[in-house]
N, C-alpha and C positions, 0 to 999 in steps of 0.2 A: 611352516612349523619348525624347521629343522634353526633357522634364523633368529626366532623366537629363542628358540633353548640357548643357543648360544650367547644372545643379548642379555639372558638370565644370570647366565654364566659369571659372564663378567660385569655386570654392574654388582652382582653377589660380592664379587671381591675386589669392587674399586677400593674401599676404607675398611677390608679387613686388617684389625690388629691383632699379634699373639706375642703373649706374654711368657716365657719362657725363665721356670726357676732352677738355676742350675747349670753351672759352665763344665761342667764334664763332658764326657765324649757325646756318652746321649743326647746329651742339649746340643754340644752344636751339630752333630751330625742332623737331627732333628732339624735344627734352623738351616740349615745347608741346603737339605730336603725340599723346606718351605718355597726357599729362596730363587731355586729354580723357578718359578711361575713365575714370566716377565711382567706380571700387575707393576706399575711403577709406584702406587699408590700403598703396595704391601707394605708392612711394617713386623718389622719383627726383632722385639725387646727382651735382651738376658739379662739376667738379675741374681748376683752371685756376691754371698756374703762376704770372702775373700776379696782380698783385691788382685788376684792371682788368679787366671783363668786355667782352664785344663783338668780340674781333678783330682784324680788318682794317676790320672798320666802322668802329673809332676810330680806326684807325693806315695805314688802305690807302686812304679815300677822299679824293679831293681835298678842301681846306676851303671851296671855292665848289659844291661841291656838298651842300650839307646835307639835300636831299632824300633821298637813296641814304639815310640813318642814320634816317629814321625809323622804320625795322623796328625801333631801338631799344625805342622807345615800346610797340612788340610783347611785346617781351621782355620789358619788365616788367611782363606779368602775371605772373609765376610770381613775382614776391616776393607774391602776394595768393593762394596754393596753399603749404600747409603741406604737403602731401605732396613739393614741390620744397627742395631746400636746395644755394645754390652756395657754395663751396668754394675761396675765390680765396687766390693765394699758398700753394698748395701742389703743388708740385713731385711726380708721380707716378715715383719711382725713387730719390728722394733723402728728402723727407717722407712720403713713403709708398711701398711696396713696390710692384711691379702686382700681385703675386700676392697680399698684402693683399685689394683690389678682388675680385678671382675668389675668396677665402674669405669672403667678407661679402657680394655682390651675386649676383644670379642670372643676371645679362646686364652687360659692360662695350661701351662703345661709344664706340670710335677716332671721335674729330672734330677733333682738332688738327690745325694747320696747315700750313703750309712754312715750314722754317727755316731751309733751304738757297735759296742764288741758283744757277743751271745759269750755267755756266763759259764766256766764249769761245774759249778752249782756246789761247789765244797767251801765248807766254811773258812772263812779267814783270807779268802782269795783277793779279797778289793782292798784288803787291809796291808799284804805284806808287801815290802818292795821286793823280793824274788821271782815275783809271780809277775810278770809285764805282757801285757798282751799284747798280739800283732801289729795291731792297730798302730801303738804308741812304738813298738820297737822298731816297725818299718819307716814311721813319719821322723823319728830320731836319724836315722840315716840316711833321710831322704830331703833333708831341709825343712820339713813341716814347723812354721813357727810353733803350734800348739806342745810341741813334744822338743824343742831346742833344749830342754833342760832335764830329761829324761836320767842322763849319765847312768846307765848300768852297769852296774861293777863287774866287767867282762875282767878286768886284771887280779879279779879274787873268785876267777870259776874256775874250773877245769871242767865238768857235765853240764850238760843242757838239754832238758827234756822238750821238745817243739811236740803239742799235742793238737792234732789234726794233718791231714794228710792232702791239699792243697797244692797249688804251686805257689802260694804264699807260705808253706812251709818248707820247700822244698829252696826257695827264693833263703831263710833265714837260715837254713842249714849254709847255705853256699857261700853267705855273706858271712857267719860265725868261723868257718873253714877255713873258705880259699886264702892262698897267699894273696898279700896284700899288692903287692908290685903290680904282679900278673895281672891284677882283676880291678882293682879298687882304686889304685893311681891315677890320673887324667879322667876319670868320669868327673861326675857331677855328684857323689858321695861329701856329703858336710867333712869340716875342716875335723868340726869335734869328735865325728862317729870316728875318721880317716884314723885321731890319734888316738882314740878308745883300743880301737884293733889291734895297732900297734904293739897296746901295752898286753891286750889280753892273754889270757893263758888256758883256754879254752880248747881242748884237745878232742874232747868226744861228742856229740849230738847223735839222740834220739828222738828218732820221728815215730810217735805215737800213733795209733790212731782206734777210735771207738768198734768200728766196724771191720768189715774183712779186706782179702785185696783187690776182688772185685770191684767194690766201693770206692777205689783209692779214686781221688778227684784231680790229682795232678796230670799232665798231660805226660804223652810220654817222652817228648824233646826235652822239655823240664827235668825229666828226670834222669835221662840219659847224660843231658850236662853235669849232673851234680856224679854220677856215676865215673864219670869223664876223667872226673878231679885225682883218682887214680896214677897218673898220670905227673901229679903235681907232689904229691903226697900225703894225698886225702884219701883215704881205701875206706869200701864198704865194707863195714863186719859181718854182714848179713842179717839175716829175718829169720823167723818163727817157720821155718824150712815145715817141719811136722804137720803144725794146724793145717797147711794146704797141700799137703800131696798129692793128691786129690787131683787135682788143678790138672796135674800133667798129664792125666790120662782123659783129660774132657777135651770137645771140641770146641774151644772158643771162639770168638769175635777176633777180628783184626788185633782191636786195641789190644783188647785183653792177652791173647796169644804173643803179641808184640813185647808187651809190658812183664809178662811172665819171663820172655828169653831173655830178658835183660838183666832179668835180676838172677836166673841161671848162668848167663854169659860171666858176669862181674864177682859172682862168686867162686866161680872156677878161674877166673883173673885174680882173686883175693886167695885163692887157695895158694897159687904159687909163690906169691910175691911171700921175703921173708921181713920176718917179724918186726924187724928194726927198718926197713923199705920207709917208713911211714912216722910220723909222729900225731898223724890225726887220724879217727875213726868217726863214722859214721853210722850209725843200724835204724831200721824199721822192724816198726811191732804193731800187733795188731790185736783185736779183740780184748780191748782193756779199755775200761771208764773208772777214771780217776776218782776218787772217794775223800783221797786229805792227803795232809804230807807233816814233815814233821819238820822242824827249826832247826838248823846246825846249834848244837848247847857251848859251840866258841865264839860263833858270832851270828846275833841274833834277826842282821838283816840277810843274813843267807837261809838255804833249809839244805835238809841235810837227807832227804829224799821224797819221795811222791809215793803215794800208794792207792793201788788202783783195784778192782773187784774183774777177775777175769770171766772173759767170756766163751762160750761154746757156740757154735756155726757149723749148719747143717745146709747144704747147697742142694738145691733142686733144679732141675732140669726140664724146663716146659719148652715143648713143640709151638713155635709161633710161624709168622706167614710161611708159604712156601719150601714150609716143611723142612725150616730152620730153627735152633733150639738157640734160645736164651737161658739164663740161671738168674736163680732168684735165694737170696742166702735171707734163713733164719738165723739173727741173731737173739740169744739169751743170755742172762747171767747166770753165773756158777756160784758155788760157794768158796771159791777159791780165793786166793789175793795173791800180790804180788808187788814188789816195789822196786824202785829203779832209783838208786844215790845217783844225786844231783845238787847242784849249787842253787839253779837256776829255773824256771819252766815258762813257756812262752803259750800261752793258749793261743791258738792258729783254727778256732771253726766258724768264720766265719761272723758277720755283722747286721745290724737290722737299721731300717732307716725310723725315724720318730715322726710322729703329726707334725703340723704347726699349730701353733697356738690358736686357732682361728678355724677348724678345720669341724670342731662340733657346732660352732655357732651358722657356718654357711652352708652346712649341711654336706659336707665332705666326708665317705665313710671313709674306715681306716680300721686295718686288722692288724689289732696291738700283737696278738701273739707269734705274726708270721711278718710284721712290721713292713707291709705292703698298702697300698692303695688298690681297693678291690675295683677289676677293671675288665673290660670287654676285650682284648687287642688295645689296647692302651684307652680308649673310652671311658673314662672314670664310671662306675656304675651309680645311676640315676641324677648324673651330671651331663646334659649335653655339649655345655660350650668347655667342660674340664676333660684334660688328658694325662695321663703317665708315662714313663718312660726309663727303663732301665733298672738299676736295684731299687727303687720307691715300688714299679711295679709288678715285679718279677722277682724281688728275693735277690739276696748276696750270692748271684749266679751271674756267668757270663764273662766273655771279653770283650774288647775290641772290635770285633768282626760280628759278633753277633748284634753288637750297636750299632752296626753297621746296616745290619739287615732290618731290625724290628723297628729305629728310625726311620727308614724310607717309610713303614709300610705305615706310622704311625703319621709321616707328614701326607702321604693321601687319605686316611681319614679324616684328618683334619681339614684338610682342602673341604675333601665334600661337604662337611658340615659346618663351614666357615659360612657365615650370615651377613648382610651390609649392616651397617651400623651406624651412628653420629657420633659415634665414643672419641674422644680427642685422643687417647695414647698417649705417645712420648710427651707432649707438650704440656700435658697436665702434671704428670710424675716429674720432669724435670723441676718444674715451679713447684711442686710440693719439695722435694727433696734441697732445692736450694734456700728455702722458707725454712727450712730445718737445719740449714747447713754442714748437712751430710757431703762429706768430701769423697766427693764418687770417682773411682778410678774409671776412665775410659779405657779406647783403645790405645789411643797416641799414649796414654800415663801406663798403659799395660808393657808397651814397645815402649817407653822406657826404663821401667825396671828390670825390660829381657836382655836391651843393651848394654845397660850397669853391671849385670851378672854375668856376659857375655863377656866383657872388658875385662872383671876382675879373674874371669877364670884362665882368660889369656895368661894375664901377668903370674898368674900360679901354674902354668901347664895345665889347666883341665878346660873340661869343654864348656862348664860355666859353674860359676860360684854361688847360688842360691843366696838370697839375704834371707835369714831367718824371723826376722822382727817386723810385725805387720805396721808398725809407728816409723823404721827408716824406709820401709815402702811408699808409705805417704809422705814423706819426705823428699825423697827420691821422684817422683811424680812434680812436684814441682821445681824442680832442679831444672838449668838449662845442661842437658849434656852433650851437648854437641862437639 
């Protein structure tokens, strides 16, 4: 009996294929996952509209942080697994069908990202160019071809309202701030943001946010570095001291207790230091949802402040396991307002990810307002051979590490419920797509737009020089660069 199951086993997964959309961490951590099972016969195909694999890892993390990327270094194991083959610059809807994917593979699995920004819901917001959202402001200095032509008039600001309280906000405070030498020099930061900076004249940043500071979603290394800058002469002004006093007489959590002394610690650092110490500031606010803003009446691509409808917060205190207490804050609005002069405002809350086009017709659900794929532990619900993974399935939450985790546990469901098949796989999709003459970046065309970038950023002192333009990419792919 015990012989039996096992023969089960494995003839289940002699011609299992999975189709994987999406070259960010999830995807490949996920394929990674798969690829441990020594079936020689596995097959497992990424498929990524870019020809530029990685994500947000090349395009979301700060460029003084190069640590966060070396999961890269991870990821390239699977160019040394022939059973893995990625699939970059191919468009799943436009170069290929999805329903393609589900007649070729035996499991397809949703890993793509957010390609929407969430809205501050005041009018005029999509219209003005003062107003740039995260998204755009971070892929602008990050090499993002989509955003190479962004140019934000950093050399006619002096305020910047960052509204959300992230380490994606915490990341654009640091980058608008820090000196430039210090921080920004030898990374992998664009030529164009590098001389934006330069010219800017950007003095003060405030970090917004809707809720209180329990809520704040930054981590607290994140915020400690930006705290840090001190140091450089970047000082924190401080916070809304009043609305929490509160705070110091409760028993909190690790974090929270952590996150409190710091911002105790840095303000009694800011107390001493004199006035002239410094030419840049920094402050946090809380309890404020933006309502409109007004237009500078000198120049009408700037505004000339934001104005917000203040809030009130009542903290409660519930007894949870073990006879440990958690807090749980009511927020309401007041009838108060309030407003903050500024040049500039960056909406920082966050991103939703979109269907495919294909996604009502094969019976794929999708919850437009929370812009997830509704799912069991990555199990697409009422799909057995579909899965998710990452912000598609769990919301503009997470890092690194937590893809790290939900990946694994997402390649042993799929194991279990991986089925044999006769589906052809690779072999069909490549001959569709060369019928089409879609010019699909591989790996070898991948490694060589990382050694192009590599080479240039030598010759510049940085650690690599991103090409912005997804047309000298594909150029560059055919190039001998040896």
């Amino acid at each position: 009996m015990f012989i039996a199951r096992r023969f089960f086993s494995v003839s289940r997964l002699l011609s299992s294929k999975v189709a994987v959309i999406g070259a960010g961490p999830s995807g490949f951590y996920t394929s990674l996952n798969l690829l441990r099972d020594k079936d020689p016969d596995l097959q497992v195909d990424m498929f990524e509209k870019n020809p530029c694999p990685f994500g947000l890892v090349r395009y979301g993390v700060a460029p003084d942080h190069p640590e966060v990327k070396n999961c890269q270094d991870r990821f390239q194991d699977t160019r040394e697994d022939a059973r893995f083959q990625y699939f970059g610059n191919v468009s799943i809807g436009s170069d290929l069908k999805l329903k393609e994917l589900y007649d070729n593979y035996d499991a397809v699995v949703y890993a793509y990202g957010s390609s929407l920004e969430n809205k501050l819901g005041i009018p005029g917001e999509e219209d003005h160019p003062a107003i740039i959202n995260s998204r755009a402001f971070v892929g602008w200095y990050n090499g993002d071809p989509e955003y190479k032509d962004l140019d934000p008039p950093l050399d006619k600001v002096k305020s910047v309202v960052i509204i959300g309280n992230g380490n994606v906000a915490i990341d654009l405070a640091r980058v608008l701030l820090a000196p430039i030498n210090d921080h920004w020099k030898g990374t992998d930061i664009t030529d164009h943001a590098l001389a934006m900076l330069n010219l800017s004249t950007v003095n003060k940043v405030t970090i917004v946010a809707r809720r209180g500071f329990l809520e704040s979603k930054f981590t607290n290394k994140e915020f400690k570095e930006l705290l840090e800058l001190y140091k450089e002469g970047v000082h924190f002004g401080g916070w809304p001291e009043q609305k929490f006093a509160t705070l110091n007489d409760m028993t909190l959590g690790r974090v929270d207790k952590r996150r409190l002394s710091l911002v105790n610690k840095y303000i009694g650092i800011a107390s001493q230091q004199n006035e002239d110490s410094g030419s840049k500031e920094w402050f946090l606010d809380y309890l404020k949802s933006p309502i409109g803003f007004k237009v500078d009446p000198e120049n009408s691509e700037l505004l000339r402040e934001i104005i917000f409808r203040e809030s009130s917060i009542t903290i409660e205190k519930i007894e949870g396991q073990d006879h440990k207490y958690k807090y749980k804050s009511k927020i309401e609005p007041t009838n108060e307002f309030s407003s903050i002069e500024c040049q500039l405002v960056i909406p920082s809350i966050g991103y939703k990810c979109k269907p495919l086009a294909e996604f009502k017709e094969l019976g794929i659900p999708f919850d437009d307002k929370r812009g997830v794929i509704p799912n069991v532990d990555g199990q697409v619900q009422g799909k057995e051979d579909s899965y998710c993974v990452g912000w598609i399935a769990n919301g503009s939450r997470g890092n690194i590490n937590s893809a790290v985790m939900t990946s694994a546990l997402l390649a042993d469901i799929i194991q279990e419920g991986l089925k044999s098949s006769n589906k052809e796989g690779r072999s069909v999709i490549e001959s569709l797509l060369t019928e089409r003459k879609v010019q699909v970046v591989n790996w070898e065309d991948w490694m060589k737009i990382e050694q192009y970038e590599r080479t240039l950023g030598e010759q510049k002192g940085k650690i690599m020089d991103k090409v912005t333009d997804y047309n000298r990419m594909l150029e560059i792919c055919k190039e001998n660069l040896s």
